[in-house]
C-alpha positions in Angstrom: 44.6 73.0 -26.8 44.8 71.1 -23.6 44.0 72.5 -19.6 46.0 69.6 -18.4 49.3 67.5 -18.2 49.4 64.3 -16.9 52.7 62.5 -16.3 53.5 58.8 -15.0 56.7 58.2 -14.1 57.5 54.8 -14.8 60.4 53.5 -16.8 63.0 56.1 -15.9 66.1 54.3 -15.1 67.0 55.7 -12.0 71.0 54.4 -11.7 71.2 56.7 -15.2 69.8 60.4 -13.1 70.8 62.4 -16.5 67.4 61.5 -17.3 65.3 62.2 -14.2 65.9 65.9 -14.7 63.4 66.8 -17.6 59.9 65.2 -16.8 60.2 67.7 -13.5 61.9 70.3 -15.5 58.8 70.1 -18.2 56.4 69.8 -15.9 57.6 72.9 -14.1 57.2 74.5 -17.9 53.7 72.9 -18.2 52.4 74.6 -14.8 53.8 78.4 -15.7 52.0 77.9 -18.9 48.8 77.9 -16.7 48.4 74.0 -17.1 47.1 72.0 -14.5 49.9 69.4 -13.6 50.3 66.1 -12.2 53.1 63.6 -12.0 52.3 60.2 -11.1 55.1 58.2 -9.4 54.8 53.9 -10.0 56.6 51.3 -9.4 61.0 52.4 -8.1 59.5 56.0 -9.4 58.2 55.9 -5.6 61.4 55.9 -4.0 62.2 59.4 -5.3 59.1 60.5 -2.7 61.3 58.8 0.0 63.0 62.1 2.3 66.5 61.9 1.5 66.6 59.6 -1.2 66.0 62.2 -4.4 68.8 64.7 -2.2 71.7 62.0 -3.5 70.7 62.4 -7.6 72.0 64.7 -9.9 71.5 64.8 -13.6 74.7 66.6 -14.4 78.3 65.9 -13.6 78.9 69.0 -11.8 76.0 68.0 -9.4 74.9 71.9 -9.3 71.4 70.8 -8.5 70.0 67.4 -7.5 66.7 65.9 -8.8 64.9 66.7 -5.6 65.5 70.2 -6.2 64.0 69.9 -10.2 61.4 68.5 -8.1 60.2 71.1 -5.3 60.7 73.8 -8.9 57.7 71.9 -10.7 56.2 71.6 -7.1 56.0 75.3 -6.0 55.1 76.1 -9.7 52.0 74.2 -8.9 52.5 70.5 -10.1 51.4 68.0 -7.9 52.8 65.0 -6.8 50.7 61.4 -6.4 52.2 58.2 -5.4 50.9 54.9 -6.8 49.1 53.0 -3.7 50.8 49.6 -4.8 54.1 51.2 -5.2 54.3 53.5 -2.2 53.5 49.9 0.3 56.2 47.7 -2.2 58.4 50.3 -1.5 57.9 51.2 2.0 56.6 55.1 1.4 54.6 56.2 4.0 53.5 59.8 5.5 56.1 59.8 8.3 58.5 59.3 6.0 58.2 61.2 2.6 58.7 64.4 1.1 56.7 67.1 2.5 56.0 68.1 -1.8 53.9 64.5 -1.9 50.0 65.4 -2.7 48.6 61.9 -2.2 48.3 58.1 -2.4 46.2 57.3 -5.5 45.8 54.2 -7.2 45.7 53.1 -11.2 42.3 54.2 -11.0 43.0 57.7 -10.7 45.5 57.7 -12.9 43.5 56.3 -15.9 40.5 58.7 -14.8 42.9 61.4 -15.2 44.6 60.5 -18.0 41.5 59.9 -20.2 39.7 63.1 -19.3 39.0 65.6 -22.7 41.6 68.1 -22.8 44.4 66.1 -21.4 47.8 65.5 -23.0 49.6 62.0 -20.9 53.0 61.7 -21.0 55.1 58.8 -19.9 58.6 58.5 -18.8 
């Protein structure tokens, strides 16, 4: 069995948030099943990393609980958070001005290091 999740965040269509709920949501299920998390945010992804910006998605109709609350659940269940180094300058994320749940600035490297480690399932959204 696998000691670790990895997650990239990618293709999610972020004008559609129905979707945005469940990579946080299983992720959050990942780390109280004593996995070791990590979601990797590339490309738009970043923006959700941005203060403010998750606070205004919700993945329901009856807006009960916004995607930036899905994500500080998988964070204080132990998930970290990485932004992609290309993605966080495209897309003007910097320290001053994102979420206090971000981990780090990584690049493609330490994705792919991660990702291809023994023992690691990758899963892509």
């Amino acid at each position: 069995m696998a000691d670790k999740v990895v997650i990239l965040l990618l293709n999610v269509d972020m004008e559609v948030p129905d979707n945005l709920g469940a990579p946080f949501f299983q992720a959050a299920v990942a780390a109280a099943m004593d996995l070791e998390v990590e979601i990797h945010f590339a490309a738009r992804t970043t923006r959700l990393l941005v203060k403010g910006f998750a606070d205004r998605l919700y993945p329901a109709e009856n807006r009960e609980k916004s995607i930036y609350s899905f994500m500080q659940d998988a964070h204080e269940a132990g998930v970290k958070f990485y932004a992609c180094a290309g993605a966080a300058a495209t897309h003007q994320l910097t320290e001053d001005n994102s979420i206090p749940e971000l981990d780090g600035i990584r690049g493609v490297a330490a994705f792919l290091g991660a990702a291809i480690e023994e023992d690691v399932v990758t899963l892509t959204y």
